[in-house]
The first five atom37 places (N, CA, C, CB, O) and aatype in JSON, in Angstrom:
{
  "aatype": [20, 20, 20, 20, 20, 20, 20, 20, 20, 20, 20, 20, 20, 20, 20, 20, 20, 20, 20, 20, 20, 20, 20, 20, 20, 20, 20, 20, 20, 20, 20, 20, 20, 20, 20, 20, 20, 20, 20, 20, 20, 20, 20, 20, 20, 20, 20, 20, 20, 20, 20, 20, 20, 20, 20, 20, 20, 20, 20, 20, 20, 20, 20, 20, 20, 20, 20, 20],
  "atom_mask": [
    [1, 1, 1, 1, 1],
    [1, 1, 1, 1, 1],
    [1, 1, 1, 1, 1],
    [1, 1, 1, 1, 1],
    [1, 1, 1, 1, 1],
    [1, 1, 1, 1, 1],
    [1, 1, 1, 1, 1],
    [1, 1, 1, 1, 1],
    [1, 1, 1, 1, 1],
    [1, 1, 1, 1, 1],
    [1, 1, 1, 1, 1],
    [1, 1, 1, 1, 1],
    [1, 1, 1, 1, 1],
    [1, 1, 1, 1, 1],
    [1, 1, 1, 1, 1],
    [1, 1, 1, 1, 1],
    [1, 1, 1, 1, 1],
    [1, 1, 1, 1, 1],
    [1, 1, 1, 1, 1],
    [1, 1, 1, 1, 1],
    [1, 1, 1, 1, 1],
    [1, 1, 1, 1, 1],
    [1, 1, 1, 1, 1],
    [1, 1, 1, 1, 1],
    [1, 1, 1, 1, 1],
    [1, 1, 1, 1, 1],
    [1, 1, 1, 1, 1],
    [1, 1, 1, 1, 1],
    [1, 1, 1, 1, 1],
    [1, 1, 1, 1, 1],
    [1, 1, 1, 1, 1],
    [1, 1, 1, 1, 1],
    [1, 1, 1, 1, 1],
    [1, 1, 1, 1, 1],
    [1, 1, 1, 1, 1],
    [1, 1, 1, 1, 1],
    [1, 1, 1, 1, 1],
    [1, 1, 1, 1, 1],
    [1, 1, 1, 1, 1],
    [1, 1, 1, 1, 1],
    [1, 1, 1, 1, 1],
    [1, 1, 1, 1, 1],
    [1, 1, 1, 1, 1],
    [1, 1, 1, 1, 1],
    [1, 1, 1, 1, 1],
    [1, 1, 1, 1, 1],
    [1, 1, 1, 1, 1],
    [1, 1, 1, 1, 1],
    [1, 1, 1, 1, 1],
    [1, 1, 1, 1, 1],
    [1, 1, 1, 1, 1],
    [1, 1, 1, 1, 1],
    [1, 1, 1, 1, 1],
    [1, 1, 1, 1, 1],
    [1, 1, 1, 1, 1],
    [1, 1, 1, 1, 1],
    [1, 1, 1, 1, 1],
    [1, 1, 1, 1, 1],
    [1, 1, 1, 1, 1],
    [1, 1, 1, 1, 1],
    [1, 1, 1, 1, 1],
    [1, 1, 1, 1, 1],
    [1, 1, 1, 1, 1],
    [1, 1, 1, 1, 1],
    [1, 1, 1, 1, 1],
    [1, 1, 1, 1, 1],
    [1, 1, 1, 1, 1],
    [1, 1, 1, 1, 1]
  ],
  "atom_positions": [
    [[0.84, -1.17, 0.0], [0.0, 0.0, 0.0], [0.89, 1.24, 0.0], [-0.96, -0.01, 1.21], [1.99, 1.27, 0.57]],
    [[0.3, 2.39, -0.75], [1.08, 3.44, -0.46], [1.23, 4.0, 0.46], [0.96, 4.13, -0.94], [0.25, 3.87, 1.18]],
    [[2.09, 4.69, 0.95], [2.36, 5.67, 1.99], [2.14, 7.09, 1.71], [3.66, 5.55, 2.38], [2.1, 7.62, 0.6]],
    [[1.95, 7.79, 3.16], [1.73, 9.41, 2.35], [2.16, 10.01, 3.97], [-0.45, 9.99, 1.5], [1.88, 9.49, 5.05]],
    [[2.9, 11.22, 3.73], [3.12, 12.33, 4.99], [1.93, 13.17, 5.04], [4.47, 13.39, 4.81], [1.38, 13.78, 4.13]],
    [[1.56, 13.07, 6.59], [0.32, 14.14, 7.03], [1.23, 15.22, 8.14], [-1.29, 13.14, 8.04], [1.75, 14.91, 9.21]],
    [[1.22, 16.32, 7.56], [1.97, 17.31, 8.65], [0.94, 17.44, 10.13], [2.18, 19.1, 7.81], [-0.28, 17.41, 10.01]],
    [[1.59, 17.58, 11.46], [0.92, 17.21, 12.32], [1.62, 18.03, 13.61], [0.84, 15.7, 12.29], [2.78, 17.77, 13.92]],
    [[0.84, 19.05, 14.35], [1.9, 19.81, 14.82], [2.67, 18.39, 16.59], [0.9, 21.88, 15.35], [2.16, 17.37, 17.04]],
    [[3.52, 18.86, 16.84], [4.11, 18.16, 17.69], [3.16, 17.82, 19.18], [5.4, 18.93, 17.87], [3.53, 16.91, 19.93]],
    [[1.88, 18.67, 19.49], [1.24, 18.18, 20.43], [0.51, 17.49, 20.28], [0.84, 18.73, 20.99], [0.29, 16.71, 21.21]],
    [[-0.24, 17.37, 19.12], [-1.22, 16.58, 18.62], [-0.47, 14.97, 18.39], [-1.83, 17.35, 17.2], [-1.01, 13.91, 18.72]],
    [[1.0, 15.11, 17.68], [1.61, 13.65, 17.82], [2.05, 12.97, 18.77], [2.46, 13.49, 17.26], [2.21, 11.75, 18.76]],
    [[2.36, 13.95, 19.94], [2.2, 13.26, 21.31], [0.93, 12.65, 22.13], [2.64, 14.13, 22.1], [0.92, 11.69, 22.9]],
    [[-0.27, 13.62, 21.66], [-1.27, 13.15, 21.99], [-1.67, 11.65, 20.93], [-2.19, 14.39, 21.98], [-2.14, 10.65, 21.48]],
    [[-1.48, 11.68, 19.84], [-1.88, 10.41, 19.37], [-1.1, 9.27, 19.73], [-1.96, 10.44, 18.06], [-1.59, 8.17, 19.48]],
    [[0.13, 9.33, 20.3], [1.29, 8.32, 20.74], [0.78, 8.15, 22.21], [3.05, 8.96, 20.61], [1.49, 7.43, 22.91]],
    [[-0.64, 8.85, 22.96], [-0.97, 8.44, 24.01], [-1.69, 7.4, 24.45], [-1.28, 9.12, 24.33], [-1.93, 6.89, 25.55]],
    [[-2.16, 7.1, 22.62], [-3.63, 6.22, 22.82], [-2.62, 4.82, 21.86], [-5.67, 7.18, 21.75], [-3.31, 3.97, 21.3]],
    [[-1.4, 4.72, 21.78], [-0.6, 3.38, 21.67], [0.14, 2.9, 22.79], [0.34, 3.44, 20.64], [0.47, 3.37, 23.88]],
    [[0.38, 1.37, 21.93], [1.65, 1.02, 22.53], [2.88, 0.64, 22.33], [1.53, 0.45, 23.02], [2.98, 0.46, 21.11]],
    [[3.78, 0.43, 22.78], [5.08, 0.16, 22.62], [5.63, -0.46, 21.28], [5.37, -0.63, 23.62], [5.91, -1.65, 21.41]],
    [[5.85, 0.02, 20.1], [6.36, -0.31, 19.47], [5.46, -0.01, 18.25], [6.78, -1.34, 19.87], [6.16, 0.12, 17.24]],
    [[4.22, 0.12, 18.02], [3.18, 0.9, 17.25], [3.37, 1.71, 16.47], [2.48, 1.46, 17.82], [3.96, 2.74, 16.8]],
    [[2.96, 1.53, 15.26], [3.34, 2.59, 14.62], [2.01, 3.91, 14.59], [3.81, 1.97, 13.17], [0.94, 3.84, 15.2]],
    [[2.35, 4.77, 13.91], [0.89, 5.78, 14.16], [0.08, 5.67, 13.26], [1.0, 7.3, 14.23], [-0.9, 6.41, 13.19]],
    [[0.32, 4.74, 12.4], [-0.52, 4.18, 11.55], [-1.32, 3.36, 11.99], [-0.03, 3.69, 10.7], [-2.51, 3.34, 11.69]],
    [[-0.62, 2.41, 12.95], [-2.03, 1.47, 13.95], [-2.2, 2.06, 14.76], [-1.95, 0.05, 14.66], [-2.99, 1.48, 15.51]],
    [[-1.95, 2.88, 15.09], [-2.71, 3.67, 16.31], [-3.85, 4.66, 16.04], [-1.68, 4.53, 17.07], [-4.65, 5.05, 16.89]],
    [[-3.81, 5.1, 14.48], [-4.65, 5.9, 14.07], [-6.11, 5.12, 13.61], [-3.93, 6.64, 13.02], [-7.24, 5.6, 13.64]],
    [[-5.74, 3.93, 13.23], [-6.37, 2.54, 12.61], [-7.16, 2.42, 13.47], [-5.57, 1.22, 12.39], [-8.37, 2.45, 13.24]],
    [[-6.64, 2.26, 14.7], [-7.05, 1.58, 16.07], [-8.19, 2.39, 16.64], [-5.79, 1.53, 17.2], [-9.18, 1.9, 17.18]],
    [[-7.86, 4.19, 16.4], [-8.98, 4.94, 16.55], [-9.81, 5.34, 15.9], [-8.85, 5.65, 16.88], [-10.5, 6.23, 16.41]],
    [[-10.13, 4.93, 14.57], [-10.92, 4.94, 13.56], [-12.21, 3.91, 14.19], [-10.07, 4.45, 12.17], [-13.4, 4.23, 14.22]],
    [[-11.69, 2.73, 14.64], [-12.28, 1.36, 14.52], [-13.21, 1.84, 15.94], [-11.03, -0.23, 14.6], [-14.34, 1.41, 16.14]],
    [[-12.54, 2.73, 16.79], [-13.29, 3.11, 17.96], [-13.96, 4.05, 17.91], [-12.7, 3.3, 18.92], [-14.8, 4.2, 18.8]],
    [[-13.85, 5.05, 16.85], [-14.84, 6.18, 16.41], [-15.73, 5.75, 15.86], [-14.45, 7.15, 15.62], [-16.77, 6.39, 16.0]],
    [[-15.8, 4.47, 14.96], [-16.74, 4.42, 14.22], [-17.76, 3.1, 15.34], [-16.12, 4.06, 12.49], [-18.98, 3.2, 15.42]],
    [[-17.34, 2.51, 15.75], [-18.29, 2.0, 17.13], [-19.17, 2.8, 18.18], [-17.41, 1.42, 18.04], [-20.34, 2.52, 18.44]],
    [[-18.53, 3.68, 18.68], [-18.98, 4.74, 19.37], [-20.27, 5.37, 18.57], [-17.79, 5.74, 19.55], [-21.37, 5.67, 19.04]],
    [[-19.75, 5.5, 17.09], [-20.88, 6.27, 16.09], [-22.13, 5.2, 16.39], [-20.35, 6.37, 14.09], [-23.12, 5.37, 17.1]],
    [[-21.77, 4.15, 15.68], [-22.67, 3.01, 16.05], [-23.62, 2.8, 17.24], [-21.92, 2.08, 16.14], [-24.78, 2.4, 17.29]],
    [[-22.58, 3.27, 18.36], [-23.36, 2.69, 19.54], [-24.18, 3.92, 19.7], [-22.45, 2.18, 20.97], [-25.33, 3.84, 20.12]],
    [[-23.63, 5.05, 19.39], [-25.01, 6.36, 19.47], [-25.92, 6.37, 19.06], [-24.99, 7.47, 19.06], [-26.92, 6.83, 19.6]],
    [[-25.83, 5.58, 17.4], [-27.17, 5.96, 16.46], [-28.25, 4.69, 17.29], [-26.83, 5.62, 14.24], [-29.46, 4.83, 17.44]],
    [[-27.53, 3.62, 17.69], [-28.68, 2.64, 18.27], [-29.27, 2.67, 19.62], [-28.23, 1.35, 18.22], [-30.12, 2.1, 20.31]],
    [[-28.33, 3.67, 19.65], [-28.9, 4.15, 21.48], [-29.69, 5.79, 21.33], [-27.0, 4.44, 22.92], [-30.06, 6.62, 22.16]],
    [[-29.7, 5.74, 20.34], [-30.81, 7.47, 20.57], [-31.86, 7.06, 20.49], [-30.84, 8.88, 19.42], [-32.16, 6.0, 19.93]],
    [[-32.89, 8.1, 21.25], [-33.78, 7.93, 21.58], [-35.2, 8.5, 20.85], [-33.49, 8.18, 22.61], [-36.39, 8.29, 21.07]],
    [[-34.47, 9.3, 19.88], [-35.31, 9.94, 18.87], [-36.29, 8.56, 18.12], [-34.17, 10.86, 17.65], [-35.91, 7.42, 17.85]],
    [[-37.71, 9.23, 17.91], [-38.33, 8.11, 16.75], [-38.46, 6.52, 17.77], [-36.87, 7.88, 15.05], [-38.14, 5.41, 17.32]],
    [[-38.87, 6.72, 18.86], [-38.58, 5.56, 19.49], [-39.63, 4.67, 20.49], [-37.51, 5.94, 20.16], [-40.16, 5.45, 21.28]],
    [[-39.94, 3.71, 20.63], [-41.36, 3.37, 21.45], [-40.81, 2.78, 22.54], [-42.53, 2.33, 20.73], [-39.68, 2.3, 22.4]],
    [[-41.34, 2.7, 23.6], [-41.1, 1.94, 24.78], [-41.16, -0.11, 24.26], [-42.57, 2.58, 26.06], [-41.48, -0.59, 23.18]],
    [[-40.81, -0.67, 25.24], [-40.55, -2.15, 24.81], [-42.33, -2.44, 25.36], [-38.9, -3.19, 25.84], [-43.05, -3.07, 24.59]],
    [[-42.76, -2.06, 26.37], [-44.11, -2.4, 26.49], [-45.61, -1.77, 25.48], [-44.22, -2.03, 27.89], [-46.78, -2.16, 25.42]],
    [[-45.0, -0.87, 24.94], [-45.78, -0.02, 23.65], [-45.74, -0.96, 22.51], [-44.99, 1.51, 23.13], [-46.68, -1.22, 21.75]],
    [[-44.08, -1.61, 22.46], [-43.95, -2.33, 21.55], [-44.83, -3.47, 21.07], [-42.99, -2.63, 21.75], [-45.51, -3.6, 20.05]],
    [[-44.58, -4.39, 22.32], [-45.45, -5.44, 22.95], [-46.72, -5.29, 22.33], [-45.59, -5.34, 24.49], [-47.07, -6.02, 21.4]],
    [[-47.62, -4.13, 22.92], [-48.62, -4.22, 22.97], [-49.05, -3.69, 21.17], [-49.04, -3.51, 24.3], [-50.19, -3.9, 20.77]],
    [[-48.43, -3.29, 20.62], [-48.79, -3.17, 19.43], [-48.83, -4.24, 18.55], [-48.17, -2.36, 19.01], [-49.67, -4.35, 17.66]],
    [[-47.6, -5.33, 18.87], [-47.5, -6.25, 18.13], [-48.57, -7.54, 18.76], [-45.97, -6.5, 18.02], [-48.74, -8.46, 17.96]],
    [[-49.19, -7.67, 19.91], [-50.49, -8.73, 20.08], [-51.64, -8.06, 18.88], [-51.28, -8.68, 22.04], [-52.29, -8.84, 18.18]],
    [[-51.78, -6.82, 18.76], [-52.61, -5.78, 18.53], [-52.66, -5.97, 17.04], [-52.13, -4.38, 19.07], [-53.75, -5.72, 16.53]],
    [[-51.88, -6.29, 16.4], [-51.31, -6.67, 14.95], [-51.57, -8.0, 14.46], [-49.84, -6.54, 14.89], [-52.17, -8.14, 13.4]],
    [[-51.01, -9.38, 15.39], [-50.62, -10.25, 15.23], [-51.69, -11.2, 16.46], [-49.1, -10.05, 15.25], [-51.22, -11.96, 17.31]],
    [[-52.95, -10.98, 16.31], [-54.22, -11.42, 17.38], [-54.37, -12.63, 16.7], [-55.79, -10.43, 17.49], [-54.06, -12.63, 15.51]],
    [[-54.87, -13.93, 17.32], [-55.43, -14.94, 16.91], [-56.42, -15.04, 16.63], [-55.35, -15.61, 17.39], [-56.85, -16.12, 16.23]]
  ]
}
């Protein structure tokens, strides 16, 4: 794969060398926080509460639907 230089001022590369470890390059470390940004995204959109019914609303809609 190719490589490419991202200019990066010196606090910000200390701060990203905070969230590795020993021997890491900042390429997996950047990898590593991608994979956790985009989970986090995940875990927000399925945890908001917008557009949303209670589990007993639920319930009761679906006997309400699905009656014998």
């Amino acid at each position: 794969m190719a490589e490419t230089t991202i200019a990066l001022t010196n606090d910000l590369k200390e701060k990203i060398k905070e969230f590795g470890n020993k021997g890491e390059t900042y390429s997996e470390i950047i990898s590593k926080l991608i994979v956790i940004a985009k989970e986090r995204q995940l875990q927000y959109l399925l945890m908001d509460e917008k557009n949303t019914i209670s589990i007993d609303e639920a319930l009761l809609n679906a006997k309400k639907r699905w009656q014998k």
